[in-house]
Structure formats: structure tokens, C-alpha cells
C-alpha positions in Angstrom: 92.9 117.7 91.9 92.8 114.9 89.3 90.1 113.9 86.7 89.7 110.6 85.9 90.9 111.2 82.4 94.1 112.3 83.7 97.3 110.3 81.8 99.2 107.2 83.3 102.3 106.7 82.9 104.7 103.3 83.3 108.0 103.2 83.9 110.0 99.9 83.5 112.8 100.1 86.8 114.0 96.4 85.8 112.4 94.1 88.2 109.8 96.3 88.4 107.2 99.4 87.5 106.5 102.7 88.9 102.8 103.9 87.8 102.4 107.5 87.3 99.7 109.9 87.1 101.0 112.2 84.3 104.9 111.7 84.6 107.7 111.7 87.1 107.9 115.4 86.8 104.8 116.8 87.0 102.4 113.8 88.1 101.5 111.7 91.4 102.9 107.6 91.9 100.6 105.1 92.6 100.7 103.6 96.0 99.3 100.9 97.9 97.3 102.9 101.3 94.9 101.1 103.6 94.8 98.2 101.0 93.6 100.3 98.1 95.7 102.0 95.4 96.1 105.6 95.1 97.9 108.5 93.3 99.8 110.4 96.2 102.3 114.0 95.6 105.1 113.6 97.3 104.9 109.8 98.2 108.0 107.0 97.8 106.2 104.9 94.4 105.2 101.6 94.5 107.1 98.8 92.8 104.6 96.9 90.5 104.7 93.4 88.6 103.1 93.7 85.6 101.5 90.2 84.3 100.9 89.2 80.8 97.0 87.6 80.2 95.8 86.7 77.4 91.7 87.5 77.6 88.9 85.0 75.7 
């Protein structure tokens, strides 16, 4: 069960991120399922683009 003050962690792959809940180890990747993102055990991660902004 996760708390919503549970740890995220980003790995940079190159061209891409994996999103972690915790860590690769002990954690659940983020996915994309049924158009909404989720934390999933045992699932293949997602590959994320991560997109500077600059906010006013």
C-alpha cells in the first residue's frame, strides 16, 4: 500500500526517465494505464520527457 507521502525517485536513462516510487529496488515505476499514471510492482517503467518551464 502507498501513502501519498511516499518518495519519488527519477532516474535519467539518456533520452529518457524512469519515475519511481521509492527506488528501483524496493519501489513501484510509474506507468501510463487507461490514460492515467500509476505506480505498478512488477510493471515494464515508463519512459518520460521531462520539460523545463519557467513559472510567472
Amino acid at each position: 500500500m502507498s501513502a501519498k507521502g511516499d518518495a519519488v525517485t527519477f532516474y535519467d536513462m539518456g533520452p529518457y526517465y524512469e519515475i519511481w516510487q521509492n527506488d528501483r529496488n524496493t519501489g513501484r515505476p510509474l506507468i501510463i494505464q487507461d490514460g492515467n499514471l500509476r505506480f505498478v510492482q512488477g510493471a515494464t517503467p515508463g519512459k518520460f520527457n521531462l520539460q523545463d518551464s519557467t513559472w510567472d
